[in-house]
C-alpha positions in Angstrom: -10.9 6.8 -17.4 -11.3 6.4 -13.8 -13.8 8.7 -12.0 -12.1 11.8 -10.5 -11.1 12.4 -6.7 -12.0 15.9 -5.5 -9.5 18.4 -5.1 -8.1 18.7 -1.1 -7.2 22.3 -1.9 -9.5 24.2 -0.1 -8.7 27.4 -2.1 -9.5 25.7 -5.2 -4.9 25.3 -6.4 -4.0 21.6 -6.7 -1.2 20.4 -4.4 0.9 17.3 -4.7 -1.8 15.4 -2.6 -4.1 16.0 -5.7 -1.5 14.7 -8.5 -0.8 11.6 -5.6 -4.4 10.9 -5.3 -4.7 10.9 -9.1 -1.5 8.6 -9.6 -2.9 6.1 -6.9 -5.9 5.8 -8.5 -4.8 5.0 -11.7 -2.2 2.3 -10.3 -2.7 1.6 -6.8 1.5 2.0 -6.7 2.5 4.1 -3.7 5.9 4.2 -5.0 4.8 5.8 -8.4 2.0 8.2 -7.1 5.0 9.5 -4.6 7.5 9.9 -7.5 4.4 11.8 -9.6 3.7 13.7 -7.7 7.7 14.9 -6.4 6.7 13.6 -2.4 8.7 11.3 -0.4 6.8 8.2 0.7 7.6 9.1 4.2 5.5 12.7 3.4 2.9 10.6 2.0 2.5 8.3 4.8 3.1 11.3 7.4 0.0 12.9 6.3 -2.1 9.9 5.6 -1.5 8.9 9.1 -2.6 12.5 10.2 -4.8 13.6 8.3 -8.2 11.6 8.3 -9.7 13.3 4.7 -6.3 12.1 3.1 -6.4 9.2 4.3 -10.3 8.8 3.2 -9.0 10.1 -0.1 -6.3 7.2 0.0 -8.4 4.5 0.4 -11.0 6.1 -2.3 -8.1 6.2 -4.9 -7.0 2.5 -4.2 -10.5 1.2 -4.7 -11.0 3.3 -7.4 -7.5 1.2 -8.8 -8.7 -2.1 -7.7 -12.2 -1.2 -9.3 -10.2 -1.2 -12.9 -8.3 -3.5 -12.5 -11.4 -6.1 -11.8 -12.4 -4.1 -14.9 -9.8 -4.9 -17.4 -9.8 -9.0 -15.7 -13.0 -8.9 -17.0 -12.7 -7.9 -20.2 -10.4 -9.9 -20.4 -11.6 -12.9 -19.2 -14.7 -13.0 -21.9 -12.1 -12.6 -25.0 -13.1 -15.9 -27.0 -9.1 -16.3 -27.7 -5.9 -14.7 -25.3 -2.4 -14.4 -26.7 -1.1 -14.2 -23.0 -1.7 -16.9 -20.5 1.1 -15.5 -18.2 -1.4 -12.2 -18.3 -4.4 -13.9 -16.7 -2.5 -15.6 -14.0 -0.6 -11.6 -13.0 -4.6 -10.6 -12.8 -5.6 -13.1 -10.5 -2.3 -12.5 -8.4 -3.5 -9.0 -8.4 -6.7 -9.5 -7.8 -5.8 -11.3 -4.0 -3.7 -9.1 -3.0 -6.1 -6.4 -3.5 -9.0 -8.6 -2.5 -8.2 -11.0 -0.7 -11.5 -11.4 1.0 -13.3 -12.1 -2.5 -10.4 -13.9 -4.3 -8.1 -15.5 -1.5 -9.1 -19.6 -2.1 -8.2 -20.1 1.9 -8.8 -17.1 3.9 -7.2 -16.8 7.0 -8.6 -15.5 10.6 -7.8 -12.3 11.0 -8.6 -11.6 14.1 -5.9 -10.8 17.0 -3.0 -13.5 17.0 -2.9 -15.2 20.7 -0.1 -12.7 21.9 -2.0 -9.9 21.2 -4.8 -11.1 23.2 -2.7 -12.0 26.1 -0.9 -8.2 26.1 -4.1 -6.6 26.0 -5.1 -8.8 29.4 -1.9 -8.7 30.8 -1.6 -5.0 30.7 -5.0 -5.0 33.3 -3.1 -6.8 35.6 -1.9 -5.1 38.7 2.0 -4.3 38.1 3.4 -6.4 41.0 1.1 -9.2 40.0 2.5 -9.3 36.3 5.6 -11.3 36.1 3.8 -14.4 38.1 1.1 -14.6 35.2 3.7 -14.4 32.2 5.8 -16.8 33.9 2.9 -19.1 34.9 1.2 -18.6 31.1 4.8 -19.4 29.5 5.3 -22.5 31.7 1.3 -23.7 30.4 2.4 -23.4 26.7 5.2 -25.1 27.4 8.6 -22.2 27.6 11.3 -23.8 29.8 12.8 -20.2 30.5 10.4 -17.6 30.9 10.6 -15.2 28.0 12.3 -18.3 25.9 9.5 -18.4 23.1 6.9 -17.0 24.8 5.3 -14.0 25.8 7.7 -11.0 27.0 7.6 -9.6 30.2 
């Protein structure tokens, strides 16, 4: 049994935030924590992008989930004999996309991608001065047209 998430209740009643937490805990499946605890996954998203103690709670109950889930792989990786091969290789699947810092075989950078850099200088660039770099940065990387696959203006 997985450990227990506290109650958000501050009077003490459970709301469906509780039975969510609980239900994402126990399978780290937004869809099915929604439909346990009767909530729209656009209330549950509302109020873990609002509300910083849900969203701690969130991220408690999906490591709480991936913690079993490494669980059970293990157990079931020291079994002398398996009946399942398809099994193991589900786990490991699992296992990434929960992980993928510990089990991804070729992590990626994840740092900002190159437009994302250039947006966040561009936007400290003097209005009337702005158009003259995106033009000049798309002709350097090779755009013919400015704004023809490269940065917007």
């Amino acid at each position: 049994m997985p450990p227990q998430l506290e109650d958000l209740s501050e009077d003490g009643r459970r709301d469906w935030r509780d039975v969510f937490l609980k239900a994402l805990a126990e399978s780290a499946c937004v869809s099915f924590a929604c439909n346990a605890a009767k909530v729209s996954r656009k209330r549950a998203y509302y109020h873990r992008d609002r509300c910083a103690k849900f969203r701690k709670k969130w991220e408690e109950a999906m490591e709480i989930s991936t913690e079993m889930l490494e669980l059970h792989v293990r157990r079931r990786a020291f079994r002398e004999h398996s009946e399942d091969p398809a099994a193991h290789v589900l786990a490991i699947f699992l296992l990434k996309s929960h992980r993928p810092q510990k089990y991804r075989e070729n992590p990626k950078d994840t740092g900002p991608s190159l437009e994302e850099i250039v947006a966040s200088v561009v936007k400290h660039i003097p209005p009337e001065s702005r158009q003259a770099v995106i033009d000049g940065l798309n002709h350097d990387l090779g755009s013919e047209s400015p704004g023809s696959n490269g940065f917007a203006r």
